[in-house]
C-alpha positions in Angstrom: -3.2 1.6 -41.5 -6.3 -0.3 -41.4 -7.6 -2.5 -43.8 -10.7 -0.6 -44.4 -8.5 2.5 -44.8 -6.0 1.2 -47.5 -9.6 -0.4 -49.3 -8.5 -3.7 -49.0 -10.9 -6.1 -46.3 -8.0 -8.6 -44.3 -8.9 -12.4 -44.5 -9.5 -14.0 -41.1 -8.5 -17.4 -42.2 -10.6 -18.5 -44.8 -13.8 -17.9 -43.9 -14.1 -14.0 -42.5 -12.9 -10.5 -43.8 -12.8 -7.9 -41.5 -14.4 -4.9 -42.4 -14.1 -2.3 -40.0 -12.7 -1.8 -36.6 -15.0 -0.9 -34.0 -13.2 -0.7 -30.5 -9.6 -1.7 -28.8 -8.8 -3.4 -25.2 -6.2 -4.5 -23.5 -6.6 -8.1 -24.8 -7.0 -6.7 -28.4 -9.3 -5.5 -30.9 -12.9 -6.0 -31.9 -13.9 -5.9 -35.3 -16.9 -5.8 -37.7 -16.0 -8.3 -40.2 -18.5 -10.3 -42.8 -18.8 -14.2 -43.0 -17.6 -15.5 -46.4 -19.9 -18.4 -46.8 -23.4 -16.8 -45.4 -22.8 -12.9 -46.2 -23.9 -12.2 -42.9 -22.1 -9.5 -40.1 -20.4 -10.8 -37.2 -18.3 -9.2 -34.6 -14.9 -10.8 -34.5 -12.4 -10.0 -31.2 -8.7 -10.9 -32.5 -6.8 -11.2 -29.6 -3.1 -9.3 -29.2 -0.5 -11.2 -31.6 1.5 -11.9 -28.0 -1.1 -14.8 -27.0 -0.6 -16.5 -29.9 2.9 -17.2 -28.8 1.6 -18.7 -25.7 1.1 -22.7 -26.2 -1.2 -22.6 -22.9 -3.6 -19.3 -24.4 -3.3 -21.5 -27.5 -4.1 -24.7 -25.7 -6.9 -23.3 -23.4 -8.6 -21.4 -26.4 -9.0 -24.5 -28.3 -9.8 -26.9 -25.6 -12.7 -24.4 -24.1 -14.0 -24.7 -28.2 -17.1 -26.8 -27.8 -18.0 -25.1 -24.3 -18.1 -21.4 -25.8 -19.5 -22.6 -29.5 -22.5 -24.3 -27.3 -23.3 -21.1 -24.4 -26.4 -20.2 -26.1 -28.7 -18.2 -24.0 -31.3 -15.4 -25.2 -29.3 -13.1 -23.5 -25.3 -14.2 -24.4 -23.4 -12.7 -27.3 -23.5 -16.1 -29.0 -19.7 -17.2 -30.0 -19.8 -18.8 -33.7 -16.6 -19.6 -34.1 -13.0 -19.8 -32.7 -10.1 -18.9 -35.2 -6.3 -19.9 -34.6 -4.2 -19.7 -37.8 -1.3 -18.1 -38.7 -0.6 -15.2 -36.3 -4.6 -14.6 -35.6 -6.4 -15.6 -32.9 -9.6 -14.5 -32.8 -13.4 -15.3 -31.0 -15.8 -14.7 -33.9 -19.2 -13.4 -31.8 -22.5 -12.5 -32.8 -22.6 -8.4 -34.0 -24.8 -6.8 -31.4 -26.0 -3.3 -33.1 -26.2 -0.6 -30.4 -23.7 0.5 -27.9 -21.8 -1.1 -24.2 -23.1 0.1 -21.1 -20.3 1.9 -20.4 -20.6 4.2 -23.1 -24.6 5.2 -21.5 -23.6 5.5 -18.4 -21.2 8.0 -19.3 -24.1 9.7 -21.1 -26.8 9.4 -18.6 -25.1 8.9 -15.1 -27.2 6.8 -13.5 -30.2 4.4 -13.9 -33.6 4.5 -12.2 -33.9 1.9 -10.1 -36.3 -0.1 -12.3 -33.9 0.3 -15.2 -30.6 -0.6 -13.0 -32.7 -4.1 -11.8 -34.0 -4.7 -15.1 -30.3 -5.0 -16.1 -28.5 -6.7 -13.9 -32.1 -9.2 -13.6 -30.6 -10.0 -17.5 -26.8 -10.0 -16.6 -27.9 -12.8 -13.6 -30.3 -14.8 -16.4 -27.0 -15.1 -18.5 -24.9 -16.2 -15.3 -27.3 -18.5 -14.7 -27.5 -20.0 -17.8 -23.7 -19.9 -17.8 -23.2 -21.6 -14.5 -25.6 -24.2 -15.3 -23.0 -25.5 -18.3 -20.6 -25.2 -15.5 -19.1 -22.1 -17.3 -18.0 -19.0 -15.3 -17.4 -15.0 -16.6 -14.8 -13.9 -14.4 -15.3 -9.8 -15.8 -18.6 -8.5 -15.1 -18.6 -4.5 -16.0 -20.4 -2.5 -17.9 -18.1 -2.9 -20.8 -19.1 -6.4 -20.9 -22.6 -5.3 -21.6 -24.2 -5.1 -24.7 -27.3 -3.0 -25.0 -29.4 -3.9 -28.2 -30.6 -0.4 -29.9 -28.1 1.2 -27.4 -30.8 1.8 -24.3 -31.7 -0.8 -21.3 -35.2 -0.7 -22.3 -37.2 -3.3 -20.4 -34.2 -5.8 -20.2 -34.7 -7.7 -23.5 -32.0 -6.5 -25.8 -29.3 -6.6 -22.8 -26.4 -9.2 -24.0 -23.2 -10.5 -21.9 -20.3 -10.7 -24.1 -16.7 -11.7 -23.8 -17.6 -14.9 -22.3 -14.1 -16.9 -21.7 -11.8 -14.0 -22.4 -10.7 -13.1 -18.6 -10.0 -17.1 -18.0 -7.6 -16.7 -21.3 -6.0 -13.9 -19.6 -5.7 -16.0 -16.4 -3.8 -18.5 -18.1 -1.5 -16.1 -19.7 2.0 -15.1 -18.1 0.6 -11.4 -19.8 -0.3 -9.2 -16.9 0.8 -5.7 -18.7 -2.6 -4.3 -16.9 -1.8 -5.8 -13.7 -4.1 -8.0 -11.6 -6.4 -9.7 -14.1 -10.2 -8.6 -14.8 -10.7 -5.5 -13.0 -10.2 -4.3 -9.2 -13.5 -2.5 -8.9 -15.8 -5.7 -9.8 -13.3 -8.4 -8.2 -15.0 -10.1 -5.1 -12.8 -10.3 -2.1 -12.3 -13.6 -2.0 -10.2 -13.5 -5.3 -8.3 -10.6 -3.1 -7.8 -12.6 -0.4 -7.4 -16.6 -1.4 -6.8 -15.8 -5.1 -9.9 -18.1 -5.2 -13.1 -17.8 -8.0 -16.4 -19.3 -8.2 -20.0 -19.0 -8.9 -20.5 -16.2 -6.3 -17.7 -14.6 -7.7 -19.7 -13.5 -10.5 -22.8 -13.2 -8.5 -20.7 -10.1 -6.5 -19.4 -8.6 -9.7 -23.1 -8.4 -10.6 -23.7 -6.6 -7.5 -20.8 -4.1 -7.9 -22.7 -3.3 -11.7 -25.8 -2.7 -10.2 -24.4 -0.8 -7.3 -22.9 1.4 -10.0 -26.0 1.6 -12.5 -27.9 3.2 -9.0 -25.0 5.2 -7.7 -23.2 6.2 -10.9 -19.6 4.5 -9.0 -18.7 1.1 -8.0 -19.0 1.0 -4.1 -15.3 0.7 -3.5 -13.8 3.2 -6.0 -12.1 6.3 -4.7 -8.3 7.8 -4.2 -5.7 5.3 -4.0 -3.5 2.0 -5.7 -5.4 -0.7 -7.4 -4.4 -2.5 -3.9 -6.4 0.0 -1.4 -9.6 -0.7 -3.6 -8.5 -4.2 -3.0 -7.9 -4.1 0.5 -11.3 -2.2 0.5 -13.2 -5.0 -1.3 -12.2 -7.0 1.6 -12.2 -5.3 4.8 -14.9 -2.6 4.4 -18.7 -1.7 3.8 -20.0 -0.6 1.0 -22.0 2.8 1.7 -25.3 2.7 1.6 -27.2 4.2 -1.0 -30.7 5.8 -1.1 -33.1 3.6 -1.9 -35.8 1.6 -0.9 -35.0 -0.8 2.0 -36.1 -4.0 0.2 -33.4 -2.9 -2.5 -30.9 -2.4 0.0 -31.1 -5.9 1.4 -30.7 -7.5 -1.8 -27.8 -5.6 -3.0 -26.5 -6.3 0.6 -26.5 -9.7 0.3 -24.9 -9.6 -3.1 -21.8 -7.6 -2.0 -21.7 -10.0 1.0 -17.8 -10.8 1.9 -18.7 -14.5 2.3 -19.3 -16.3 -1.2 -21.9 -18.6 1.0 -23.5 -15.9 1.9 -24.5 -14.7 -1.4 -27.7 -16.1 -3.6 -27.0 -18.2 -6.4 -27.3 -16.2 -9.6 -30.5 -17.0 -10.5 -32.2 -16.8 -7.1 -30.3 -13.3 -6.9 -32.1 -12.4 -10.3 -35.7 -13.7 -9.1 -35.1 -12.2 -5.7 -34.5 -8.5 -8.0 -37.9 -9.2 -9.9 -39.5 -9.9 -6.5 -39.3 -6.6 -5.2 -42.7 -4.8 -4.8 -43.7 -2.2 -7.1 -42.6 0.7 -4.8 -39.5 -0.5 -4.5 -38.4 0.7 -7.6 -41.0 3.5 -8.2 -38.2 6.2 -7.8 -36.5 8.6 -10.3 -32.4 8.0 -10.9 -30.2 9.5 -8.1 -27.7 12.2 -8.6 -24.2 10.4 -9.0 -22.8 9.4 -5.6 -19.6 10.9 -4.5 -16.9 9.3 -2.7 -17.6 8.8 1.0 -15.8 11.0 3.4 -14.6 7.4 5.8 -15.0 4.3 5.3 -17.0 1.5 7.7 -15.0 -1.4 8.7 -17.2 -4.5 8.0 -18.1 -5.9 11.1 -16.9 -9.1 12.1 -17.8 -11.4 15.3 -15.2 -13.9 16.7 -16.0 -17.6 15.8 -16.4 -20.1 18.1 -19.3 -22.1 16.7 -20.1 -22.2 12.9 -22.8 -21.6 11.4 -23.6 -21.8 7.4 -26.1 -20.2 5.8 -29.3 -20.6 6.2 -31.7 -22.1 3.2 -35.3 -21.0 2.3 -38.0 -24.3 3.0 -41.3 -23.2 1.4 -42.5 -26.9 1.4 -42.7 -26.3 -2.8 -39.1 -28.2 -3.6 -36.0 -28.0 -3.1 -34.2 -25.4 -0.8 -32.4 -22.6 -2.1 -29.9 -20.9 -0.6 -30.1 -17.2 1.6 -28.6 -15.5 3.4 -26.7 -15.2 6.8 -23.9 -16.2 8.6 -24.8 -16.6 12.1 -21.0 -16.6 13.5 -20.3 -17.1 17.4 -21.1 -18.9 19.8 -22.9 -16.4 21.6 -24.9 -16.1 18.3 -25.6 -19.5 18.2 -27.1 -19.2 21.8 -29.2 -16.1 21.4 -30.6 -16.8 17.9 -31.4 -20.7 19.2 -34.1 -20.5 16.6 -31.6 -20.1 13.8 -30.3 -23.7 14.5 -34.0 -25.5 15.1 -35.4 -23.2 12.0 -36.9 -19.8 12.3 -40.9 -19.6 11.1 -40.8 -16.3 9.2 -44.2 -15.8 7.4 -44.8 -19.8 6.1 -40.9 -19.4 5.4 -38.3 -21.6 7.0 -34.7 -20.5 7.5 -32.7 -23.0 8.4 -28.6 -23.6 8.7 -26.9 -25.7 5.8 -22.9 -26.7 4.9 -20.7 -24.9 6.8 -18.9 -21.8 6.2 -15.1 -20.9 6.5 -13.3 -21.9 9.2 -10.4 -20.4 10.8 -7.3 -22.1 10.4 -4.1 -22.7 13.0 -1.4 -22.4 10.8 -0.7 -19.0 11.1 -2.6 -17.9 7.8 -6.1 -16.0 6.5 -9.2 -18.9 7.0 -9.7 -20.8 3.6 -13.2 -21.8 2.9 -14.2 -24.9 3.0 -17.5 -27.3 2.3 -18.8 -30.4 3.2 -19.3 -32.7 0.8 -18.0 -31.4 -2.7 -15.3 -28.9 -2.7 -16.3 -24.9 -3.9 -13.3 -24.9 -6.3 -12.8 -28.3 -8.5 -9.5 -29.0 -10.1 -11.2 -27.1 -12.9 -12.3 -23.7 -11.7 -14.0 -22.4 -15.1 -16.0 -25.7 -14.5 -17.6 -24.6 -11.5 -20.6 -27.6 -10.8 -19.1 -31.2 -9.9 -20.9 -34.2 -11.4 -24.1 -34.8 -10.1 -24.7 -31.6 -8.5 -26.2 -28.9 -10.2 -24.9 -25.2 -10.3 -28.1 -23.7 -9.6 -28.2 -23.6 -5.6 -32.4 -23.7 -5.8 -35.5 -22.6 -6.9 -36.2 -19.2 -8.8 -39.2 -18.2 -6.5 -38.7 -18.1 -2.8 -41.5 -16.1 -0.8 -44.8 -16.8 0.9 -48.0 -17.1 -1.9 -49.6 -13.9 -2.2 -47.0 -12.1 -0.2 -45.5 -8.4 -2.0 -42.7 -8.8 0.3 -40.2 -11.8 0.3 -40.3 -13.8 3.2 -36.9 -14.8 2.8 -35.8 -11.1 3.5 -37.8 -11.1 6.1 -35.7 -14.4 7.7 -32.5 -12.4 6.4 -33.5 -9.4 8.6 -34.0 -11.9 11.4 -31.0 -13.4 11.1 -29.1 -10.4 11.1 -30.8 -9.0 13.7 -30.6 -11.7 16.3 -26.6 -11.7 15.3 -26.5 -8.0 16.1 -28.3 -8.8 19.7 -25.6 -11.4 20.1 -22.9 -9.2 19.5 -24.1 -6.8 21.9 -24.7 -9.6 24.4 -21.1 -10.5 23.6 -20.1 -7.5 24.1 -21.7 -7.2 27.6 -20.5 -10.6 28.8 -16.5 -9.0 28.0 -17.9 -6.2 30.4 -16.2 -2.7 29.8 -14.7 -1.8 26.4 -12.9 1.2 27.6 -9.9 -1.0 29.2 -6.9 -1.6 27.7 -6.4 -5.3 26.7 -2.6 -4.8 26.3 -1.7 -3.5 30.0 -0.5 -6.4 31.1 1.6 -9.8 29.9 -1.6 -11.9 31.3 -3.9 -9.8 29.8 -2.0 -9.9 26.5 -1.8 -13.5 26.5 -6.0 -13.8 26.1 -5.9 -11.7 22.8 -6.2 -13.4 19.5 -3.5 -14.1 16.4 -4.0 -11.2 14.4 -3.7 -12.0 10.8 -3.6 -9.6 7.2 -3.9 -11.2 3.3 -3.0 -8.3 1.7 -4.1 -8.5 -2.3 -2.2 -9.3 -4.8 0.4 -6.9 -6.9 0.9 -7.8 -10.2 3.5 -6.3 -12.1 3.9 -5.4 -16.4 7.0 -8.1 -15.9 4.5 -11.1 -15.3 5.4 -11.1 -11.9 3.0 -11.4 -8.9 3.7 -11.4 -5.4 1.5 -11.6 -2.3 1.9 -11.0 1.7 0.2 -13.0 4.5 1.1 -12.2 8.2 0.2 -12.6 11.5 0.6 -11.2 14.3 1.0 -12.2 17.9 0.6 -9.9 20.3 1.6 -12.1 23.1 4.6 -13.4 21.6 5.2 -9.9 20.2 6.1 -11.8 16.9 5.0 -11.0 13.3 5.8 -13.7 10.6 5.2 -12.9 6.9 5.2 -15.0 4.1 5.9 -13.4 0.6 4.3 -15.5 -2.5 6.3 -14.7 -5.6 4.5 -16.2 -9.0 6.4 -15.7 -12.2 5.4 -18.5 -15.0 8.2 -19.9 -16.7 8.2 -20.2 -20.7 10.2 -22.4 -22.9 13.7 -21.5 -23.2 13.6 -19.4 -19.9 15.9 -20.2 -16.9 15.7 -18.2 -13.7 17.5 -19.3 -10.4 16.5 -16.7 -8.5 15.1 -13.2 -8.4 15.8 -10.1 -6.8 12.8 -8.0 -4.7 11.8 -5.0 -2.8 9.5 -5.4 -0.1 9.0 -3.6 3.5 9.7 -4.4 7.2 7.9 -1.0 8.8 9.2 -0.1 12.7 6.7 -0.3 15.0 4.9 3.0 16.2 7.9 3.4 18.9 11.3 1.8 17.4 13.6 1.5 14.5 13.4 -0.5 11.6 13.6 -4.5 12.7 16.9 -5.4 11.8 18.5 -8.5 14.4 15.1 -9.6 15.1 14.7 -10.5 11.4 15.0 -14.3 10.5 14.6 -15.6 7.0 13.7 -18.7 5.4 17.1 -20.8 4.4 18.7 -19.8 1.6 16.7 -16.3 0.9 19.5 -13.6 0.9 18.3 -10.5 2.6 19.9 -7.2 3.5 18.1 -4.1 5.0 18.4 -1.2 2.9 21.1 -1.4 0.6 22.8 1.7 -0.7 23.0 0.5 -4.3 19.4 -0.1 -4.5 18.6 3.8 -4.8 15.3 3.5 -1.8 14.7 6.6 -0.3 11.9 4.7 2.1 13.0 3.5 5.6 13.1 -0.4 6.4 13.4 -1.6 2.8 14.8 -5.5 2.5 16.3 -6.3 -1.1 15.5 -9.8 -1.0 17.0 -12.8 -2.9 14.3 -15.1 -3.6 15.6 -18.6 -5.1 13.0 -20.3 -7.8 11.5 -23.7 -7.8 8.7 -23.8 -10.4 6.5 -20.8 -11.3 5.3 -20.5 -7.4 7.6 -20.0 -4.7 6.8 -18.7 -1.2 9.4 -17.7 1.7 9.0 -16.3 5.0 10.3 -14.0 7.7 9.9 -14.4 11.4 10.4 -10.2 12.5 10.3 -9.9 16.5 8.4 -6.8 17.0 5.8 -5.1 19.1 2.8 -3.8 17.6 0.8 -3.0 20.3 -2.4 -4.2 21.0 -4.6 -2.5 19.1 -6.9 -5.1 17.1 -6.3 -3.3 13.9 -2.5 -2.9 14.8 -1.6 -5.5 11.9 -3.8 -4.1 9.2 -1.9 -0.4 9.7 1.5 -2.3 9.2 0.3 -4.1 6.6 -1.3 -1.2 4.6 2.1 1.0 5.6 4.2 -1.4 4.0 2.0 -1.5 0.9 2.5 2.0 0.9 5.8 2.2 1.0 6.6 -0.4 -1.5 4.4 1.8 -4.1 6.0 4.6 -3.2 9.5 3.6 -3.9 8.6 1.9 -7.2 7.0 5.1 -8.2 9.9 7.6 -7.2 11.1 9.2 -10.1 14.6 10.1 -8.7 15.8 6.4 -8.4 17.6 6.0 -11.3 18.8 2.5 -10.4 17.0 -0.2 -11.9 17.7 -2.4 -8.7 14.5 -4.7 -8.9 13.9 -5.2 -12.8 11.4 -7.4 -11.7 9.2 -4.9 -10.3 10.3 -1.4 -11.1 9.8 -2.6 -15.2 7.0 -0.6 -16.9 7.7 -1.6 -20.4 11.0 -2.3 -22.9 11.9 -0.2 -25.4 13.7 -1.3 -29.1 16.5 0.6 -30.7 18.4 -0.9 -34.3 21.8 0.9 -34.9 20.8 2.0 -38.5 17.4 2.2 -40.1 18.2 1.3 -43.5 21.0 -1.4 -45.0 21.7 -2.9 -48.2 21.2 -7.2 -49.0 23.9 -8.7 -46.6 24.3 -6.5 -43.8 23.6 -7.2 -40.3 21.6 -4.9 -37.9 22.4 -4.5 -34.5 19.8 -3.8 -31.8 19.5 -2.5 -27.9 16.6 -2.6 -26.3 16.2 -0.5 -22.7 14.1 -0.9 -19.8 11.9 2.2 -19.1 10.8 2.8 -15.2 10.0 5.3 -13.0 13.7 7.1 -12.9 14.1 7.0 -16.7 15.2 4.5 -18.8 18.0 1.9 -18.6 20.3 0.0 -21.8 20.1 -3.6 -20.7 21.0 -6.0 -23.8 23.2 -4.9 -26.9 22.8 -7.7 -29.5 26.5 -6.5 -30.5 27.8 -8.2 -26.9 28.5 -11.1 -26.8 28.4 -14.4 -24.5 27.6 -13.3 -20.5 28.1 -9.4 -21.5 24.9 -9.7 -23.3 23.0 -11.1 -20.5 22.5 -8.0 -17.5 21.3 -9.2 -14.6 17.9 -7.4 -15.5 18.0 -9.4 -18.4 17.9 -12.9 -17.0 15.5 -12.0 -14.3 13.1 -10.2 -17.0 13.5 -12.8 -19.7 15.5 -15.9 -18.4 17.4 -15.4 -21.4 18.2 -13.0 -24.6 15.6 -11.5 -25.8 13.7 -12.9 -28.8 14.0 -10.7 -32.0 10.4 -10.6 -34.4 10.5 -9.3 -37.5 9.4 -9.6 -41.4 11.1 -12.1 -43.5 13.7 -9.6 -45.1 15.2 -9.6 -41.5 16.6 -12.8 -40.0 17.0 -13.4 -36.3 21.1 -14.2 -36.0 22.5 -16.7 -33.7 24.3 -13.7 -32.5 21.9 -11.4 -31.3 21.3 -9.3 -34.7 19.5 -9.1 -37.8 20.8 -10.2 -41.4 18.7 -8.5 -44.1 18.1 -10.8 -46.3 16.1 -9.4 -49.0 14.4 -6.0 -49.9 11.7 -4.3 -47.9 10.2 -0.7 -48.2 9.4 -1.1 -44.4 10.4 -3.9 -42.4 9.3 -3.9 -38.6 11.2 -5.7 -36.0 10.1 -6.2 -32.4 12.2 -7.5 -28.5 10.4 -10.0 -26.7 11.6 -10.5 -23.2 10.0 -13.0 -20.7 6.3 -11.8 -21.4 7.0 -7.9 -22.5 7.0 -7.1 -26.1 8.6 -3.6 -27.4 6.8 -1.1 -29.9 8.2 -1.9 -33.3 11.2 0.2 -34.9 11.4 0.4 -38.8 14.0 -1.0 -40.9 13.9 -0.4 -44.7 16.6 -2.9 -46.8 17.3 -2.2 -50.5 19.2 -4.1 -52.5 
C-alpha cells in the first residue's frame, strides 16, 4: 500500500516526504513528494531497493553528485538533490507539471514537421549544454521528455530529464530488461563496439525526431531486440515524406559513422536553418513498417577520408558531413581533398575516420590527436578541447538554404559517381567471383559484430567472426561479461551458442578447434536442444570479461553477404532454443533464467522456530527447484546455483526473521506480516509472507 493511501506521507531522509506516486520504470519509481525545509513540490525518482546493494551504483551515484547538482540548462529537469540513506536511493528533480512525450504521441500520432523540429531543436539545446560540462544522456526517448502544460508548443516548455540514470544502469551488474537504454534509439556504434559518445546522443535525437514525423522509430518492426540491432547497423532507415532539406538533416543524424554526424548543437542550428517551406506541411499519417529493408551502402576503403568541416571565414570550423571512402573516391571527388567552393562555403577533409583493422575483427574508430572515448566515457571532452565541434550558424549570409547541405549533397554525390566508376573499372557484375580458387583468392575477409544479448542473469555475451572465403575458414570469438560481486566465486560457466552448416553440408563437427581449455561438445543429449548444430560450451572465468574463440573450417560460398546470413541464422537459432517451451532442462542457467521464484515451507511459526526456504528458477519449459536451505554443505549448491549466484543465495527479510548460517530463517520476534526475499547473483525473487506470533 502506498503511503498516500494508508494517509501517512514516507520520509525521504530528512528532508523530503513523498506525497504521491506518479509513474513506475524499470529502474524504479517516480514520485511527487514536498521539500521539508522550503514547502515547495519536487519530483523525486527512488531508484529499485536492488542498487542500493551495489557499492559501484552507490559509488557512481555519489561521485557523479556535483556533476548532476550543477547541469543547469533552461531546458534540463534541474536535479536538486541526490539521496542515499538507509535503503533509499533516490534523484530528487525539479516537478515538471504536464505530461512525457510518450503519453502525446500515443494521443496524437504524429507531429507536424514544425512541431517535431521545434522539439528535438530543444532536446539538442539540452545535449549541448550537457556535452559542453562533459556530461552525456545515454537514453534519448520520448519518455525522457518532459512537455511543460503537456503540449510541444513552440519548444519552450520541452525539458530532458533522467539525466545520469542510464550511466547508473551501465554500471550495474542489473540487466533484468536486457541490453541497457533502449534498442530503438541505440546508435550502431554501441551495437557494434559497445562504444558511446557525444554522437551517440546526437543519433538517438535523430531516431526521436524520426519518430515524432513518422509516428515509429526508423528501425522498429517484427523481430528480437537483436534484429533491430542488427538493423541499426547494417541498414537504411526508410525515407519518409518530407521536404528534401529535412531529409538531409535527419540523414546525417542517423548516419552510421559517429564522425559523420553534427555535433549537437550544430545539428540543432542546422534544424532551425531550414527554410520556411520546409516545414510548412501538415503531420503525416503514421508510417507503417517497410515491406524490405535497404542495405546501407558501403564502398571498400583504400584511402581515408574524414569528414569534411564547414570554412565560412567567420571562426572556427564546424564539423559536416561526409565520408568520402575509396580510393576511387578520393580520385573523382579531387576537389573534396583541395576543398570544394560550394556557395562562399568550404568543405574540406579533417581527422580521420575508422580504419579497418588486420586482426581478424569489425574496424574500431579511431582519431588523431585525442581519443573519441576517454578513460571516462560519461566525461566525453578531454582537457583543453571543447565538446562543442563548432559554430551554431554555418551557411552563406542571406542564403534560405544551407550551404553546408549543399557541400553535403556534393560530397555524396561525387562518392556515388565514384562508386559507379568503381564499379566500371571491376567491369561486369554479373560473373561469379567464387568460380575459381584464383579468383577466390582476390575477395575480401568478410567480417560480422553481431550486437550484444544480454540476459535477466547479468550475463552478456557477444560474437565477432570473419570469414575467409579463400581459406574457406570462419573464426568466431564469443565475449562472455558477467560482473562479479563480493562473496561470488565462479570458475567457469556453461553456454549455448550455434555453429550453423553451410548451405550444402552438415553441421561442422572435426573442423571445429577451440581455444585451450574451453570444453565443447556438439549437441549434447542432456541439454534438451531441439536446433541442429548447438555447442554446450565450457567457458572458464578470469575476471568479469572473458573472450574465447573457435577456428570452424567451412565453406560459405562467396556471396559478400554470405557471413551476415550465418551470422543472423545462428542468432536465430540461439533465440529459438532459449525460447522453446518443451525443454524442460534447465541446461544453461545462465541464459535460459528469466527470473527466481521464493517458496518458505510454512507461512506462519511461533518465537523460536526456524523457516525453511526453496527458491526455483523459472524459464521457458517451466520451472526448476535449485536451492533448498534445508540441504546442506555441496547439496545446497546446484550447479545452476553457483553459475547464477557464485554462491547460496542471500536471504532479505524484516527483523523478526534472521538470516541462519544454515540457509534458513529464525523468527525472532512477532510480526503481523514479515516479507522475506532470495537474492542470487543480481536476480532478486517477489517477496513471500511470513507472519510470527509469539
Amino acid at each position: 500500500m502506498s503511503p498516500v493511501e494508508e494517509g501517512r506521507p514516507r520520509a525521504l531522509g530528512s528532508r523530503y516526504e513523498l506525497r504521491e506516486r506518479l509513474g513506475a520504470g524499470a529502474m524504479g519509481e517516480v514520485w511527487r513528494a514536498v521539500d521539508r525545509t522550503t514547502g515547495q513540490h519536487v519530483a523525486a525518482k527512488l531508484l529499485r531497493e536492488t542498487y542500493v546493494y551495489d557499492a559501484d551504483i552507490v559509488g557512481r551515484f555519489i561521485q557523479e553528485r556535483s556533476i548532476l547538482l550543477n547541469l543547469e540548462h533552461p531546458r534540463i529537469v534541474r536535479v536538486r538533490d541526490l539521496v542515499v540513506e538507509g535503503t533509499d536511493l533516490a534523484i530528487v528533480m525539479d516537478l515538471v507539471e504536464g505530461r512525457d512525450l510518450r503519453r502525446h504521441l500515443r494521443e496524437v500520432g504524429t507531429l507536424s514537421a514544425r512541431e517535431a523540429v521545434l522539439v528535438t531543436c530543444a532536446v539538442l539545446d539540452a545535449l549541448a549544454a550537457a556535452h559542453a560540462a562533459n556530461f552525456l544522456h545515454r537514453d534519448i526517448k520520448p519518455d525522457n521528455v518532459l512537455l511543460e502544460g503537456g503540449v510541444p508548443g513552440d519548444g519552450s516548455g520541452v525539458r530532458l530529464s533522467d539525466f545520469g540514470i542510464a550511466r547508473l544502469a551501465q554500471e550495474s551488474t542489473v540487466q533484468a530488461t536486457g541490453l541497457i537504454g533502449t534498442p530503438g534509439y541505440m546508435p550502431p556504434e554501441l551495437f557494434q563496439y559497445g562504444r558511446f559518445s557525444p554522437a551517440s546522443d546526437v543519433y538517438a535525437a535523430g531516431v526521436l525526431l524520426y519518430e515524432l514525423l513518422a509516428g515509429r522509430t526508423p528501425f522498429a518492426g517484427k523481430g528480437t531486440v537483436h534484429t533491430i540491432g542488427n538493423r541499426h547497423v547494417t541498414v537504411e532507415p526508410p525515407a519518409l515524406p518530407v521536404h528534401p532539406l529535412l531529409w538531409t538533416v535527419l540523414a546525417i543524424t542517423l548516419a552510421k559513422d559517429p564522425a559523420t554526424r553534427l555535433s549537437a548543437a550544430a545539428t540543432a542550428q542546422a534544424l532551425r536553418d531550414l527554410p520556411a517551406d520546409a516545414l510548412d506541411a501538415p503531420a503525416l499519417p503514421a508510417q507503417s513498417e517497410p515491406m524490405s529493408w535497404n542495405t546501407a551502402q558501403r564502398t571498400v576503403v583504400r584511402h581515408h577520408v574524414g569528414p569534411a568541416v564547414v570554412d565560412d571565414g567567420r571562426g572556427a570550423p564546424g564539423e559536416v558531413a561526409g565520408e568520402v571512402a575509396g580510393e576511387v573516391a578520393g580520385g573523382v571527388a579531387g576537389g573534396v581533398g583541395g576543398g570544394v567552393p560550394t556557395g562562399g562555403t568550404e568543405l574540406r577533409p579533417v581527422l580521420p575516420g575508422p580504419v579497418p583493422t588486420a586482426a581478424g575483427l569489425p574496424p574500431q574508430p579511431e582519431r588523431s590527436g585525442q581519443p573519441e572515448h576517454p578513460e571516462h566515457p560519461e566525461h566525453p571532452a578531454q582537457p583543453g578541447r571543447s565538446a562543442e565541434r563548432g559554430p551554431h550558424r554555418a551557411h552563406a549570409a542571406g542564403s534560405r538554404v544551407p550551404t553546408w547541405a549543399l557541400g553535403v549533397v556534393v560530397a555524396v554525390s561525387l562518392a556515388v559517381v565514384a562508386a559507379l566508376v568503381l564499379q566500371m573499372v571491376r567491369g561486369d557484375g554479373d560473373a561469379d567471383p567464387g568460380a575459381g580458387t584464383e579468383a577466390r583468392a582476390s575477395l575480401p575477409v568478410q567480417r560480422v559484430q553481431s550486437p550484444p544479448a544480454s540476459y535477466p542473469s547479468g550475463l552478456t555475451t557477444s560474437r565477432a567472426a570473419a570469414y575467409d572465403p579463400a581459406a574457406r575458414t570462419v573464426d568466431v570469438e564469443l565475449t562472455v561479461t558477467l560482473p562479479t560481486r563480493p562473496g561470488e566465486s565462479r570458475d567457469a560457466v556453461t553456454l549455448l551458442t550455434f555453429l550453423p552448416a553451410a548451405a550444402s553440408g552438415g553441421c561442422p563437427r572435426s573442423g571445429v578447434t577451440w581455444d585451450p581449455g574451453v570444453v565443447a561438445d556438439l549437441a549434447p543429449t542432456d541439454a534438451g536442444v531441439q536446433q541442429a548444430c548447438a555447442w554446450r560450451v565450457e567457458v572458464p572465468l578470469s575476471g568479469s570479461q572473458t573472450q574465447v574463440a573457435a577456428e570452424v573450417e567451412l565453406d560459405l560460398g562467396a556471396e559478400d553477404d554470405a557471413l551476415q546470413r550465418w551470422e543472423e541464422e545462428a542468432r536465430s537459432d540461439l533465440d529459438a532454443a532459449l525460447a522453446d517451451a518443451s525443454n524442460n532442462r534447465l541446461a544453461f542457467p545462465l541464459q535460459q533464467t528469466r527470473g527466481i521464484e521464493l517458496r518458505v515451507d510454512r507461512g506462519a511459526v511461533t518465537q523460536g522456530e526456524s523457516v525453511d526456504v526453496l527458491v526455483d528458477v523459472a524459464f521457458a519449459g517451466g520451472t526448476e527447484p535449485v536451492y533448498d536451505s534445508a540441504a546442506t554443505g555441496t547439496a545446497a549448491l546446484t550447479d545452476a546455483v553457483r553459475q547464477l549466484g557464485g554462491g547460496p543465495p542471500t536471504l532479505r527479510a524484516c527483523a523478526a526473521l534472521v538470516p541462519q548460517a544454515s540457509g534458513g530463517l529464525l523468527a525472532e520476534q512477532p510480526s503481523a506480516r514479515c516479507e522475506v526475499s532470495a537474492v542470487l547473483g543480481v536476480l532478486e525473487s517477489a517477496p513471500a509472507v511470513v507472519t510470527v506470533s509469539r
